[in-house]
C-alpha positions in Angstrom: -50.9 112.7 303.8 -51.9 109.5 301.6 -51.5 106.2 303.4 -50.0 103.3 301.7 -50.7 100.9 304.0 -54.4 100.0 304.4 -54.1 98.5 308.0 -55.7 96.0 309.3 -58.5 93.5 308.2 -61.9 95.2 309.7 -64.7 93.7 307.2 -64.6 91.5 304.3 -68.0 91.3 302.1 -68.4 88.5 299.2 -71.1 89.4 297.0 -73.5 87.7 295.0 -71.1 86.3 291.6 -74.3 87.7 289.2 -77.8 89.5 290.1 -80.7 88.1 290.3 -81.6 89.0 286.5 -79.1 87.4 285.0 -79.5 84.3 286.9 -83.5 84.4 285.8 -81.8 84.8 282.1 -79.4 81.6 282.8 -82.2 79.1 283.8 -84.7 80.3 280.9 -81.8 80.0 277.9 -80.9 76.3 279.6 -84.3 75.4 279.0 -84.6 76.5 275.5 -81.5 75.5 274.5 -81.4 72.0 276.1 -84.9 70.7 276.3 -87.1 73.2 274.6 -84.9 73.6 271.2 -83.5 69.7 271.1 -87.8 69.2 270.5 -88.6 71.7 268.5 -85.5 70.8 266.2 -86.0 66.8 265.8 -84.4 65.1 264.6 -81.5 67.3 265.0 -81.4 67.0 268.3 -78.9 68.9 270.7 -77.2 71.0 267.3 -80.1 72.8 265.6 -78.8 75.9 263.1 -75.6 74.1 263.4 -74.3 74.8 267.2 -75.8 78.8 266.4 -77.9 78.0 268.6 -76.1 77.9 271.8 -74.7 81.6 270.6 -77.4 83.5 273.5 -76.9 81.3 276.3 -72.7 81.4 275.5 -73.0 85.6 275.5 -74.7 85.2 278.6 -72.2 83.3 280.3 -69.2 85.5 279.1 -71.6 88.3 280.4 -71.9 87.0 283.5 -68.4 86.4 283.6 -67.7 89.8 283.4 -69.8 92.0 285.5 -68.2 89.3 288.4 -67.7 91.3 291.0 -64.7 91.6 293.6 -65.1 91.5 297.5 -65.5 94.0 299.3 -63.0 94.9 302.2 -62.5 97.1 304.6 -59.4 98.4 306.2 -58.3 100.8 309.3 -57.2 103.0 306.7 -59.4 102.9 303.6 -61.3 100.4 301.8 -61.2 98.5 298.5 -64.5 98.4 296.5 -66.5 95.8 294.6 -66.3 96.5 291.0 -67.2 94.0 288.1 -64.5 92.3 286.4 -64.9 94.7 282.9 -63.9 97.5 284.9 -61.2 96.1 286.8 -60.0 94.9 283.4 -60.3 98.5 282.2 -58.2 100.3 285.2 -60.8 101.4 287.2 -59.5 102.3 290.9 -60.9 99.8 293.2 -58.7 100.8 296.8 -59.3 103.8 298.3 -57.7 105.1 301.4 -60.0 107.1 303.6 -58.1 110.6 303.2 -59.2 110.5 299.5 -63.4 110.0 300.5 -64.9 113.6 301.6 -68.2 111.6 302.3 -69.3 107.8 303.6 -72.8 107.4 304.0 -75.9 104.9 303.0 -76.9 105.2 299.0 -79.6 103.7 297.7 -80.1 101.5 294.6 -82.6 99.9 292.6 -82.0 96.0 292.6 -80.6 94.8 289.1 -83.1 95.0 286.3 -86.6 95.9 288.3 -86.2 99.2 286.1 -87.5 96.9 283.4 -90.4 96.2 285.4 -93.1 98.2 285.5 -95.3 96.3 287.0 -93.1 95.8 289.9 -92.3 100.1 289.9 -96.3 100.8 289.9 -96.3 99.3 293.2 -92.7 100.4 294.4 -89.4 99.0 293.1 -87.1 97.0 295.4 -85.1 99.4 296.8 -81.8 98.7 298.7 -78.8 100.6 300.6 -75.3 100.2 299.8 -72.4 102.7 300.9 -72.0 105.7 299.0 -68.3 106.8 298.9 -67.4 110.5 297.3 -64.0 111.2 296.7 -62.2 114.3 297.3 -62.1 115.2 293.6 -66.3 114.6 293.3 -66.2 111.1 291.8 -69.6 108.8 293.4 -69.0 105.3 293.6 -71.9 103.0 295.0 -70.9 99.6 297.1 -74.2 97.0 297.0 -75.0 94.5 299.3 -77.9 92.8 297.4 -79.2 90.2 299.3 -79.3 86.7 297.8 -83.0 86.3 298.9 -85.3 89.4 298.5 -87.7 90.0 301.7 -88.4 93.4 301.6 -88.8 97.0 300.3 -85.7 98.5 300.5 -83.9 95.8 302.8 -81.0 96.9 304.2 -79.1 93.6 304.5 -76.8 92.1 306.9 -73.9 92.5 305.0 -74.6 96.4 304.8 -75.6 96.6 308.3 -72.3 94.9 309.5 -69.9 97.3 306.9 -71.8 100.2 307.6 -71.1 100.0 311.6 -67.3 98.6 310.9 -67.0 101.9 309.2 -69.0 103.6 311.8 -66.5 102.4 314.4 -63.4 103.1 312.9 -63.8 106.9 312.1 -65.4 107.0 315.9 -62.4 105.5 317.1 -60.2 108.3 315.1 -62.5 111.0 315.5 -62.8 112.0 312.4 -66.6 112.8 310.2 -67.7 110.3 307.5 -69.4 113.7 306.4 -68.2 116.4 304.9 -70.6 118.1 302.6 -74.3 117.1 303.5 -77.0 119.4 302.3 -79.4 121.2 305.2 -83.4 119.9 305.0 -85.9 121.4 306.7 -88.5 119.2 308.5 -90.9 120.2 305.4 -88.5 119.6 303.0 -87.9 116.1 304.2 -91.4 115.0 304.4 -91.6 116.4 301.0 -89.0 114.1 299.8 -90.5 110.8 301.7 -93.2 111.6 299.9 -91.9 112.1 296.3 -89.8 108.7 297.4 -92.8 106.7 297.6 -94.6 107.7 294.8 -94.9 104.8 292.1 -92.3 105.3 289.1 -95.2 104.2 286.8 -99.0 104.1 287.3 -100.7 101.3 286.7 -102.6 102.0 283.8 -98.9 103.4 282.5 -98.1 99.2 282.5 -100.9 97.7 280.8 -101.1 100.6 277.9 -96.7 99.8 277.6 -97.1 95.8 277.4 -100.7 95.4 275.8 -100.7 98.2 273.4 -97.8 95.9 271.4 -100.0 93.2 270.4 -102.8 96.2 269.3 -100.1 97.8 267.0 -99.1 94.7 264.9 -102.6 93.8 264.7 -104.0 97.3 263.5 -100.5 97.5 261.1 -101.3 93.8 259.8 -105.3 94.8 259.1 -104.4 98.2 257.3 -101.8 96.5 255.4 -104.7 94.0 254.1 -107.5 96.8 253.6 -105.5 98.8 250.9 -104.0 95.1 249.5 -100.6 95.3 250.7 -98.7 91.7 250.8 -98.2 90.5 253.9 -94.2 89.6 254.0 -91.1 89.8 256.9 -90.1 93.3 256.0 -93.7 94.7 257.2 -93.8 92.2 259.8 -90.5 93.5 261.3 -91.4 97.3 260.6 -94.4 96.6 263.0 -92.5 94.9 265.6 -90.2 97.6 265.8 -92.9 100.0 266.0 -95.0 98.1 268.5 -91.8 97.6 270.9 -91.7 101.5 271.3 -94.5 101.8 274.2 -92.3 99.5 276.2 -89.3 101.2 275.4 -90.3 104.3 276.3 -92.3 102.9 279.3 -88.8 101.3 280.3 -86.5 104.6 279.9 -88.4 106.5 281.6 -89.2 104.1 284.7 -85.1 104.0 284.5 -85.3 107.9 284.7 -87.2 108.0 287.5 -85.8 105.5 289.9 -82.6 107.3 289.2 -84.2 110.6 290.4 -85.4 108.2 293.5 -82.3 106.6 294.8 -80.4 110.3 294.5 -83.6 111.6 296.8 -83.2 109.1 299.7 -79.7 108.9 298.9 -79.2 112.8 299.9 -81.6 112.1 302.8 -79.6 109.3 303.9 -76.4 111.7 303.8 -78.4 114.2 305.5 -79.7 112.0 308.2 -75.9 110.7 308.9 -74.3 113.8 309.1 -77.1 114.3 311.5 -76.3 111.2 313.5 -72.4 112.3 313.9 -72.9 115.7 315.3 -75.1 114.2 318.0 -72.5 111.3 318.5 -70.3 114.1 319.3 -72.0 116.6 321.4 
């Protein structure tokens, strides 16, 4: 029977207001737009293009805005989820009561935007664990705890820890499973999955052919368009930057791909491991 009451206070969790990429974004448009572009514009000082120029860094700020998440908070009887603003502004359910979740267990997830970095995947991305939540009807939803400082790979931070044995505690006390439909590993199969785990999303030699191969392409496009006497003008100059910004692309896309496959590996090894942990609890 569905609770309406969530019960008492047991956790509250306050996120991060915006990830770590945005902020990066923030400081470098301040600088262009407030010392960098005043320069570069003399003697129009603070309104070059006529204010257009503050367009990026105003985008930003209404992004930002709106992928503000909510707290976290857990209840005796269920739990109300982070979400970013947009989707709260959309509908999305955000309280959940714990009859409605089948499974509760630690998920992990890429920090925000280090699938846009190879460089950083070709040595491991910065992996962290959040609570994964499935609902009775099969919906996933992913609760992060990203740390404001980042110290190591895949930190499980405080704030996860603390949820994660509130939650722990609470279906102990009720004795009831956070686990309902955990897949079976072998001891083979899991050491097969560690493995695959840390395996680099991108090799290194992947990185440097994706970001220096650009600069080759609108070179070679610019010294065949001279050879056979074609003018040099913006719609060629465009046509190669579009075609030499397809190596990162791709290299981007399918580093996303990839750590996707990742987090759902130690994600399922993570719900393996806790349904684990439960039956031992109750032996």
């Amino acid at each position: 029977m569905h609770t309406e009451d969530p019960g008492a206070l047991l956790y509250a969790y306050k996120p991060i207001p915006a990830n770590p990429m945005s902020v990066a974004l923030l400081i470098l448009l301040l600088v262009v737009t407030f010392v960098l572009g005043p320069i570069a514009a003399a003697p129009e000082g603070l309104w070059p293009l006529n204010g257009i120029c503050f367009l990026p860094l105003g985008i930003l700020l209404v992004a930002i805005l709106l992928f503000r998440p909510n707290p976290t908070y857990v209840y005796e009887n269920g739990i109300e989820i982070s979400l970013p603003l947009w989707r709260r502004l959309l509908g999305a359910q955000k309280d959940f009561r714990w009859e409605q979740i089948r499974d509760i267990y630690p998920a992990s997830y890429e920090v925000s935007g280090s699938f846009m970095s190879p460089f950083a995947s070709s040595a491991g991305t910065l992996v962290h664990a959040g609570l994964g939540l499935e609902t009775m009807q099969g919906e996933r939803f992913l609760v992060r705890f990203t740390p404001g400082a980042i110290r190591a790979f895949r930190a499980e931070s405080q704030g996860f820890l603390d949820a994660l044995e509130v939650i722990r505690d609470r279906f102990a006390r009720h004795g009831e499973t956070m686990i309902h439909t955990a897949k079976s590993f072998t001891d083979a199969q899991v050491l097969e999955m560690q493995s695959q785990a840390r395996q680099p999303l991108v090799s290194i030699a992947g990185v440097f052919l994706a970001f220096f191969l650009p600069p080759t392409i609108v070179g070679v496009v610019f010294l065949v368009a001279t050879a056979i006497n074609v003018p040099l003008s913006a719609p060629l100059a465009l046509a190669a930057v579009l075609l030499a910004l397809l190596p990162p692309a791709f290299s981007m896309v399918s580093t996303l791909r990839r750590s996707e496959r990742r987090n759902e590996i130690l994600s399922e090894l993570s719900k393996f491991q806790e349904s684990l942990r439960e039956r031992a609890r109750s032996r």
